[in-house]
BAKEFI-400189 format. One line per field, with one value per residue (C-alpha): x, y, z; residue in one letter; residue number from 1. Coordinates in pm, 1 decimal, decimal comma. Example, Ala and Ser with C-alpha at 12.3 -4.5 7.8 and 13.67 -1.06 7.14 Angstrom:
# residues 2
c1: c(1230,0; 1367,0);
c2: c(-450,0; -106,0);
c3: c(780,0; 714,0);
rest: c(A; S);
nr: c(1; 2);
END
This chain:
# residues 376
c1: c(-1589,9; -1436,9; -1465,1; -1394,7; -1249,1; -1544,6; -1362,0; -1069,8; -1012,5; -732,4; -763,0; -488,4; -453,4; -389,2; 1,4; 277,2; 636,1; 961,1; 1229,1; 1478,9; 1203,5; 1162,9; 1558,5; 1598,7; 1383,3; 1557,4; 1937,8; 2036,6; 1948,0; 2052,0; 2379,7; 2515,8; 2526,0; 2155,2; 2091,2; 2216,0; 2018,2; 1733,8; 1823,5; 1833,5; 1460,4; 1361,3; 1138,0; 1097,5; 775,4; 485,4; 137,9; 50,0; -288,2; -89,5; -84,9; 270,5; 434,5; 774,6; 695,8; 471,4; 791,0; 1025,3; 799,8; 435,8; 108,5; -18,9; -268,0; -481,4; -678,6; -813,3; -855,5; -850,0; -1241,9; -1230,7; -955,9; -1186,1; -1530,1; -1364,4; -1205,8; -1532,4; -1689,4; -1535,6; -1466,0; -1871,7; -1885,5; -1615,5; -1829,1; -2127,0; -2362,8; -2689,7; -2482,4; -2827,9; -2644,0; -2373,9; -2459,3; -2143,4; -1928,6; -1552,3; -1353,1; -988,2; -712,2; -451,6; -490,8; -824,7; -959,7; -1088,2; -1098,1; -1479,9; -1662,8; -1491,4; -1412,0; -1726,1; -1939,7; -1785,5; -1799,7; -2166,9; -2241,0; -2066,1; -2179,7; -2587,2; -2781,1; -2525,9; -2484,3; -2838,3; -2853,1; -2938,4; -2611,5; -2337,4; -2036,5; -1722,7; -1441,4; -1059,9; -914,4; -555,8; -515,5; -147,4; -6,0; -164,0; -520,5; -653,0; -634,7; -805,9; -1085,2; -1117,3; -1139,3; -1438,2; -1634,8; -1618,5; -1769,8; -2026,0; -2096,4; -2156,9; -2417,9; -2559,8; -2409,5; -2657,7; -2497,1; -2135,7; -1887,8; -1702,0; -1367,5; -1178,4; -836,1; -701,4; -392,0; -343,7; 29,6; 158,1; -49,4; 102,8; 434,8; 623,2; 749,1; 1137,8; 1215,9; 1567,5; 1897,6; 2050,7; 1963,3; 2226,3; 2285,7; 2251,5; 2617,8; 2702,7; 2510,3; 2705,4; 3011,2; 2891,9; 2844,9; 3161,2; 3076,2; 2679,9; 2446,1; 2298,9; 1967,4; 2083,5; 2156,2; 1826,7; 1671,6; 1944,1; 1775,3; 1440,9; 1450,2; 1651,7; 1349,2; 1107,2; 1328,5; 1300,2; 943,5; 887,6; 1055,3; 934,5; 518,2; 247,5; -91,6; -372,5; -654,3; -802,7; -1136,6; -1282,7; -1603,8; -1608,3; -1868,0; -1944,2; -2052,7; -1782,7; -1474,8; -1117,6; -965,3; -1082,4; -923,8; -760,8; -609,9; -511,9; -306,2; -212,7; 24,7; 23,6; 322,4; 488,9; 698,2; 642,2; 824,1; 696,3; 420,3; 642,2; 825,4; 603,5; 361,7; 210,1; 120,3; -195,6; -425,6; -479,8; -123,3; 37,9; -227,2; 21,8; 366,8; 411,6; 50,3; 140,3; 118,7; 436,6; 466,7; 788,1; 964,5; 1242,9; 1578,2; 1485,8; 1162,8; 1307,6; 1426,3; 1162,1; 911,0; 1107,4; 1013,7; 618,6; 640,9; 802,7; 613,4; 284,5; 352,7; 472,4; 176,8; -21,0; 171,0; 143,3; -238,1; -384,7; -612,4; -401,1; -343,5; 40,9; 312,7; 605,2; 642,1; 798,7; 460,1; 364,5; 336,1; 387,2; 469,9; 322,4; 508,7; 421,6; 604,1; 802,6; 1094,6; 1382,6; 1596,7; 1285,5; 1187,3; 1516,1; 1502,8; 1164,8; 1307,9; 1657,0; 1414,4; 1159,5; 1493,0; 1343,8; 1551,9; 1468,0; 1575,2; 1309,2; 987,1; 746,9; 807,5; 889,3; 537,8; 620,1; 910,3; 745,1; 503,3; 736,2; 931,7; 595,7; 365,4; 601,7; 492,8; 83,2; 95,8; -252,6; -291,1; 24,1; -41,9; -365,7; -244,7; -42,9; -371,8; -524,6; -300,7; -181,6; -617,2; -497,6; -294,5; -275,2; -183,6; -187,9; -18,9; 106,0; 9,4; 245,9; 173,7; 311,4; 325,8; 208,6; 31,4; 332,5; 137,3; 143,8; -102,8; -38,4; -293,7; -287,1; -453,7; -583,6; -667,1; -958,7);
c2: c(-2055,4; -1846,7; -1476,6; -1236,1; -876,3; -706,1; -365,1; -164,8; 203,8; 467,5; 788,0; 1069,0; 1342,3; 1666,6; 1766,0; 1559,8; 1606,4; 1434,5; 1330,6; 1569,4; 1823,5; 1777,6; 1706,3; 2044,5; 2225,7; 2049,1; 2056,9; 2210,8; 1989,7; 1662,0; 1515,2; 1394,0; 1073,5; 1088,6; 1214,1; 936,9; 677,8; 880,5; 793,8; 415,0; 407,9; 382,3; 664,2; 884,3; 1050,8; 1136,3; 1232,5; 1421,4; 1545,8; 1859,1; 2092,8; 2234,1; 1885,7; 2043,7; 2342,4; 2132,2; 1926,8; 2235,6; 2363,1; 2529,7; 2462,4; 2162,5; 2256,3; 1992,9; 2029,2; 1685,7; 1377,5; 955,7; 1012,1; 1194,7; 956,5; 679,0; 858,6; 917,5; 576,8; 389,4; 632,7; 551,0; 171,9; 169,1; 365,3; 129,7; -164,1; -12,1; -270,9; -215,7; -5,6; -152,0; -502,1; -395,8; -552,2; -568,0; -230,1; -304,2; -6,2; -53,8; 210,9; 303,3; 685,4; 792,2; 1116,7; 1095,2; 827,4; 828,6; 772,9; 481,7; 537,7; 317,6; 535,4; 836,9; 685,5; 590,5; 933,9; 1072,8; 820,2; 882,9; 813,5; 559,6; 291,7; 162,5; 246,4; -92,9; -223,9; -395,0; -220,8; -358,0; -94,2; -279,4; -3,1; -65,9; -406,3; -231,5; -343,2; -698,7; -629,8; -641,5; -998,7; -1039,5; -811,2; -1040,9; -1331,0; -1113,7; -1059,9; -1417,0; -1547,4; -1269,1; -1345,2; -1707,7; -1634,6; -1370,9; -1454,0; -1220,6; -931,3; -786,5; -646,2; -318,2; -330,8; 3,6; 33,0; 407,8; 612,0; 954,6; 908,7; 1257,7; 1446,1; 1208,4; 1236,8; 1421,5; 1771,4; 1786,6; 2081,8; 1968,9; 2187,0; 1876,2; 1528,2; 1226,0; 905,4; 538,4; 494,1; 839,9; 736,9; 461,4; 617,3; 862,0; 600,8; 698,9; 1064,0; 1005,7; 851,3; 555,6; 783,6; 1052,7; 795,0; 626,7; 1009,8; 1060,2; 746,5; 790,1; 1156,4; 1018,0; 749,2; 1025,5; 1178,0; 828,6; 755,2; 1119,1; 1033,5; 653,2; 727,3; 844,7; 909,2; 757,5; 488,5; 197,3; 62,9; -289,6; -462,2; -842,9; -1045,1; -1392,3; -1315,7; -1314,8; -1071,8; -926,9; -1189,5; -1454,2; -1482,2; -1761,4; -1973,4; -1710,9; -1811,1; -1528,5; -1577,1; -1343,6; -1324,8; -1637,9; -1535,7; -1338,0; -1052,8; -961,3; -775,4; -526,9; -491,1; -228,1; 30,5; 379,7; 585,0; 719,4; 469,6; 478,8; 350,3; 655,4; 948,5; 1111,9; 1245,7; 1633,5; 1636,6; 1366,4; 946,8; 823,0; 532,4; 318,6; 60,2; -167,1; -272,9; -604,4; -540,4; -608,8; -985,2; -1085,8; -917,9; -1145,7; -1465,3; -1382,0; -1344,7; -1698,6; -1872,5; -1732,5; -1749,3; -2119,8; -2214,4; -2113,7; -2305,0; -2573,9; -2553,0; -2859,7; -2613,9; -2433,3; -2458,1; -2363,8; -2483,5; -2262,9; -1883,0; -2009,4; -2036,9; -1716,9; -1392,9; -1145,5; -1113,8; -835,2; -758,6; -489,1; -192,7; -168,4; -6,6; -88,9; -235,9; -503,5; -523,0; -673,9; -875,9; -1039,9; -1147,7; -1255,6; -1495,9; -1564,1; -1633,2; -1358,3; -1160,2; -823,5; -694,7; -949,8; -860,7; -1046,2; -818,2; -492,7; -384,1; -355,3; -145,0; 57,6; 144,0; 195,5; 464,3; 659,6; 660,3; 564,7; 315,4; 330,2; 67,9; -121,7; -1,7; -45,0; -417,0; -301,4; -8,8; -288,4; -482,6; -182,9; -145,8; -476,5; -581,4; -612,4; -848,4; -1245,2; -1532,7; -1573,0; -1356,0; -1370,1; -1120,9; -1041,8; -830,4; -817,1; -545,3; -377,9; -706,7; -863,5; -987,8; -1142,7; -1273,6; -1424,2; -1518,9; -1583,9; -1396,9; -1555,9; -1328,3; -1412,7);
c3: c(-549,5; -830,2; -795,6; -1084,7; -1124,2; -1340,3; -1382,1; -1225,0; -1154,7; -973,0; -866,4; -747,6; -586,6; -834,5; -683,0; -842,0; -669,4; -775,5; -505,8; -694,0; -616,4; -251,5; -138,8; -299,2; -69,4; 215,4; 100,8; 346,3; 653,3; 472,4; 461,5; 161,0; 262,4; 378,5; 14,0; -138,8; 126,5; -49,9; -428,4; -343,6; -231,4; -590,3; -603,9; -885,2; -814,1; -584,5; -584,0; -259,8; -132,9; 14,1; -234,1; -108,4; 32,8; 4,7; 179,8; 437,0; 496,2; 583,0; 858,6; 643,5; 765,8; 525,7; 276,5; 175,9; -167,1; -154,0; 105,6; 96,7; 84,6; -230,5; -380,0; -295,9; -420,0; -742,6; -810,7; -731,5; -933,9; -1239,5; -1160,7; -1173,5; -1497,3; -1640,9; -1572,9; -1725,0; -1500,5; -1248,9; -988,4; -780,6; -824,3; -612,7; -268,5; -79,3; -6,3; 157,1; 221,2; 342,1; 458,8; 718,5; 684,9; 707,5; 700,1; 1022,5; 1327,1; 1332,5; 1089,9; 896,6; 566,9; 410,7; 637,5; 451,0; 94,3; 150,2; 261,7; -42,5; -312,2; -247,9; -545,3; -698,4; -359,2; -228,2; 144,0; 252,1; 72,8; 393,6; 479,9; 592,9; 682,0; 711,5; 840,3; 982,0; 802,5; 694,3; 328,0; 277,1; 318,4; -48,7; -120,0; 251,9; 76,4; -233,1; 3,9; 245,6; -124,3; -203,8; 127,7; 23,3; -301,3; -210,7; -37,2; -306,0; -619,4; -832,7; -670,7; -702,2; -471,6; -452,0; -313,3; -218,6; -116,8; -50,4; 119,7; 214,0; 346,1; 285,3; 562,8; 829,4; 750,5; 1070,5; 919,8; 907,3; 1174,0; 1253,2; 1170,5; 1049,1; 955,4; 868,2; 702,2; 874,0; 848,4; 971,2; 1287,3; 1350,0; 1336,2; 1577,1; 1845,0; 2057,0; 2105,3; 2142,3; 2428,4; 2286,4; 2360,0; 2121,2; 1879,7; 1867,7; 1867,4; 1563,6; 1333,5; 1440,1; 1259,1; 997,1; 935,2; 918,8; 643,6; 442,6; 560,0; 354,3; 9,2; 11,6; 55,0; -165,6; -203,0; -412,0; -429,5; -670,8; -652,2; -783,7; -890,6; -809,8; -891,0; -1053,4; -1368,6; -1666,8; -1601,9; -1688,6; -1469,4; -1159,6; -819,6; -653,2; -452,7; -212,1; 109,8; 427,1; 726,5; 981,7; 1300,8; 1235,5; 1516,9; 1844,9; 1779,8; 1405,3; 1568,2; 1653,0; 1323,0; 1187,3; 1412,1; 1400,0; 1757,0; 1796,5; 2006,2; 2398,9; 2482,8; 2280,8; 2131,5; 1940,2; 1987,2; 1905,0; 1789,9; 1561,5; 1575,9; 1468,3; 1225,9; 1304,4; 1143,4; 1247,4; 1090,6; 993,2; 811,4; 490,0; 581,6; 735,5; 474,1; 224,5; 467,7; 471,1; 62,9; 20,5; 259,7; 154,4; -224,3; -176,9; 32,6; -336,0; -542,2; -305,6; -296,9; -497,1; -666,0; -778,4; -1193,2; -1121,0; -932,9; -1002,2; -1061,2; -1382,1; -1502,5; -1424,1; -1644,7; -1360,2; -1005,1; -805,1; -498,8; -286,9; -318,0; 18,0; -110,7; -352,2; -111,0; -40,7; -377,8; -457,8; -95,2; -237,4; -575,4; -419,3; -226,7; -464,2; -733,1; -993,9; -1182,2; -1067,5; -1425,1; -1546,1; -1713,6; -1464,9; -1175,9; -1377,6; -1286,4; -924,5; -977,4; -1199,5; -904,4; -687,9; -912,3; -1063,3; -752,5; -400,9; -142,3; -170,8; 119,0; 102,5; -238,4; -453,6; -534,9; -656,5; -850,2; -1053,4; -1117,0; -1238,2; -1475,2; -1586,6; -1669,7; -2056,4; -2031,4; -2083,5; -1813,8; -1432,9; -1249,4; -867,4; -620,3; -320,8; -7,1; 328,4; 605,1; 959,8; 1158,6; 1091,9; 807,6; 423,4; 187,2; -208,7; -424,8; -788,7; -1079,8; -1332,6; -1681,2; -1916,7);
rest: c(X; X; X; X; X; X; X; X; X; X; X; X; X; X; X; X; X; X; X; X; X; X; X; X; X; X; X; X; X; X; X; X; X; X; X; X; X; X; X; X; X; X; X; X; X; X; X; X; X; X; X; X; X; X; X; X; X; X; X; X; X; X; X; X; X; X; X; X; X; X; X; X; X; X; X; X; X; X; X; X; X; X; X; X; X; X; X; X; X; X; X; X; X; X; X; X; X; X; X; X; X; X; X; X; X; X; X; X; X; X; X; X; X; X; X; X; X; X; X; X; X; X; X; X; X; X; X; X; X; X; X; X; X; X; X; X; X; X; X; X; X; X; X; X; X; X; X; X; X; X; X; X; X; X; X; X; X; X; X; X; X; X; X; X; X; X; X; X; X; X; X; X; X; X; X; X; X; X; X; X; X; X; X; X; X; X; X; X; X; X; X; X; X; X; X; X; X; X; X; X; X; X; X; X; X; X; X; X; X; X; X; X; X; X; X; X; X; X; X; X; X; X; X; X; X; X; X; X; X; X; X; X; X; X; X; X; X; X; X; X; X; X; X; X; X; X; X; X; X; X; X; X; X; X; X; X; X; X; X; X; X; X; X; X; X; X; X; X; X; X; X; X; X; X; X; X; X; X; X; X; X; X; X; X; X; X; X; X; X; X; X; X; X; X; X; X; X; X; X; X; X; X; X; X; X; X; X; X; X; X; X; X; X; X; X; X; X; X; X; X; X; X; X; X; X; X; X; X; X; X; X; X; X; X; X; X; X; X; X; X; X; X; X; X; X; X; X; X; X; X; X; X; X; X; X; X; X; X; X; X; X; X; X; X; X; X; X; X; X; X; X; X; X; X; X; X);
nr: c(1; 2; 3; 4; 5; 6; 7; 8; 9; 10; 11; 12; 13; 14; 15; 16; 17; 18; 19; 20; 21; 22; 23; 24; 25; 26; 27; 28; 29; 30; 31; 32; 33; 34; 35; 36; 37; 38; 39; 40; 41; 42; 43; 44; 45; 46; 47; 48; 49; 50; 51; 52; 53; 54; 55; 56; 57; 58; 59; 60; 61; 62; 63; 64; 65; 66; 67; 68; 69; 70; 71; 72; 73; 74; 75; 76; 77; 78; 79; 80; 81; 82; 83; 84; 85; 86; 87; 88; 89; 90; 91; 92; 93; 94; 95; 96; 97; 98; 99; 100; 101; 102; 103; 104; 105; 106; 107; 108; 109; 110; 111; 112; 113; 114; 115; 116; 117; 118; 119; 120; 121; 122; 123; 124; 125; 126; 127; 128; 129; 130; 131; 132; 133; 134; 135; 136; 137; 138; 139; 140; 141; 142; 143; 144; 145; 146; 147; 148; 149; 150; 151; 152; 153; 154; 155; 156; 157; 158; 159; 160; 161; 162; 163; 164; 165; 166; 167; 168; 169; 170; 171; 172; 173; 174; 175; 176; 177; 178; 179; 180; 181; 182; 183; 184; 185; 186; 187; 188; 189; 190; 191; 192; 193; 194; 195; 196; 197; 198; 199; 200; 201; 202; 203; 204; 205; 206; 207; 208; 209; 210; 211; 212; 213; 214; 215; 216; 217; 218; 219; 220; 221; 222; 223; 224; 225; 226; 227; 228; 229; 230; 231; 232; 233; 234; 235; 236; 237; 238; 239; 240; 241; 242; 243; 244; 245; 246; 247; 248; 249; 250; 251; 252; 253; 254; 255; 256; 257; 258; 259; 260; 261; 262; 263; 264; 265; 266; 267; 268; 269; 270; 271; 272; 273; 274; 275; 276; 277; 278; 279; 280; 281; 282; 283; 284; 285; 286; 287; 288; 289; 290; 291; 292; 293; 294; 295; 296; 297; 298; 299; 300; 301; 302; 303; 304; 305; 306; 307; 308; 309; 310; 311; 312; 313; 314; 315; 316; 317; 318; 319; 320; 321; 322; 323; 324; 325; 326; 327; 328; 329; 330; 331; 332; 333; 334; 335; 336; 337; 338; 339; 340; 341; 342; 343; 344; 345; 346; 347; 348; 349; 350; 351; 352; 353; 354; 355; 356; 357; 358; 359; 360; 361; 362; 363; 364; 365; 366; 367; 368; 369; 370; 371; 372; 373; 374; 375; 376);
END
């Protein structure tokens, strides 16, 4: 059953911070080397919650002007204004993050309890909370079963990130590069050494993410653009699960007050696997009016980092220079790594224009899903 976007909106958090801005206030603890690890990430720009990040990151007690719940009251807000229906038609809420505000409630809980007077109470809630960087094409695919059983209604779809307040403050004297480490291995226990690119990973994990969040309306009724086919694969092989993972459950509450997110060497080659195998089982999909990305407008690829950006299209053979996955790119370089919600920050703003267009997202589970967009 086809399934169509009615109306799109993003919302961020008020404190805007370049890279140039925060490597400043940490000079002196990063190696010129690690510095220039930094400027390959691909990162321009952030938008943080924390109204002094940099400051945060060199050892201040965060101040927080704003939260994910906020973000996401906001962008639902205004994707329901946008649409200008019967917000009483809206029958189905799904709200999807990795960094709530809060364990308990779940963010639709929150949003429900925030958005009184324009969400019915007896509306159903579905909270994907964990799902890591694939999870909004999952939540187009959740609306549809809904909306096949109540096509007169419509579904709201929220997918928000408040990355900055997790990220591990940088206390250390010094920090270095991933090559520097390595050359270190004769005068350093191989403990020191995995202590060494752990804190170096925090260091990138703090230039790559950002904050912000993107609602949608779907619905049957006559829209910007219609969904589908849409194919996922999650840990083709044992050991994926392990490629990405934060701290923080029973097994390990936190670490220094803080659950640590982690992720391994080879996240960028296998990311590129899950992207071709999930985009190829589309264009393999006999309803699917496209075989080849040829035939696409734009590809959307989730905005790992540079280095997997580029990993992606060396797989996917797309010119990275090329105008079908500029989009992604530009994400990457205005906003950071939104995890669940940079693919849908590049709907958002690509709802003007003409053609299908190929979603890409992979991440924590080890998981990927692909699913075409078709515009009206």
């Amino acid at each position: 059953m086809i399934v169509n976007l009615l109306s799109s909106a993003t919302s961020l958090p008020p404190h805007r911070f370049s890279t140039t801005e925060l490597t400043a206030s940490l000079m002196h603890k990063l190696s010129p080397e690690l510095i220039n690890t930094i400027g390959t990430l691909g990162v321009d720009q952030r938008y943080s919650t924390l109204e002094n990040y940099p400051a945060y990151l060199a050892g201040e007690e965060m101040h927080a002007t704003t939260s994910v719940t906020n973000m996401s009251v906001k962008a639902a807000s205004d994707c329901i204004e946008k649409w200008g229906g019967d917000p009483h038609k809206i029958g189905l809420l799904i709200a999807a993050t990795n960094t709530p505000s809060q364990l308990l409630p779940c963010l639709a809980s929150e949003m429900m309890a925030n958005m009184r007077g324009v969400l019915a109470r007896n509306i159903s809630t579905v909270s994907m909370q964990a799902q890591g960087c694939s999870v909004l094409l999952k939540a187009v695919e959740v609306s549809r079963w809904y909306l096949n059983s109540n096509p007169n209604k419509v579904a709201l779809v929220l997918v928000a990130e408040a990355h900055t307040p997790y990220i591990r403050p940088l206390l250390n004297e010094d920090y270095f590069g991933y090559r520097e480490l390595a050359r270190m291995r004769k005068r350093c226990t191989e403990d020191e050494l995995d202590r060494l690119r752990t804190d170096t990973t925090f260091v990138v994990q703090a230039m790559l993410f950002g904050d912000g969040a993107v609602a949608f309306l779907i619905g049957k009724e006559e829209g910007i653009a219609a969904f589908g086919p849409i194919s996922h694969l999650t840990n083709d092989e044992y050991g994926d699960v392990d490629l990405l993972s934060m701290g923080g459950g029973s097994l390990q509450p936190s670490t220094n007050g803080r659950p640590q997110y982690m992720m391994r060497p080879n996240v960028p080659y296998r990311g590129a696997h899950y992207a071709v195998s999930t985009v190829n089982s589309v264009l393999n999909d006999p309803r699917s009016p496209i075989t080849s990305l040829s035939q696409v407008e734009g590809c959307l690829i989730h905005t790992g980092s540079k280095k997997i950006l580029d990993g992606v299209c060396a797989q996917l053979d797309l010119d990275p220079d090329s105008s079908k996955v500029r989009t992604s790119y530009e994400i990457l370089q205005n906003y950071g790594n939104l995890s669940s919600a940079s693919t849908g920050f590049m709907l958002a703003e690509k709802t003007f224009q003409k053609g299908p267009a190929m979603v890409v997202s992979f991440g924590v589970g080890f998981a990927a899903s692909a699913g075409l967009l078709n515009f009206n």
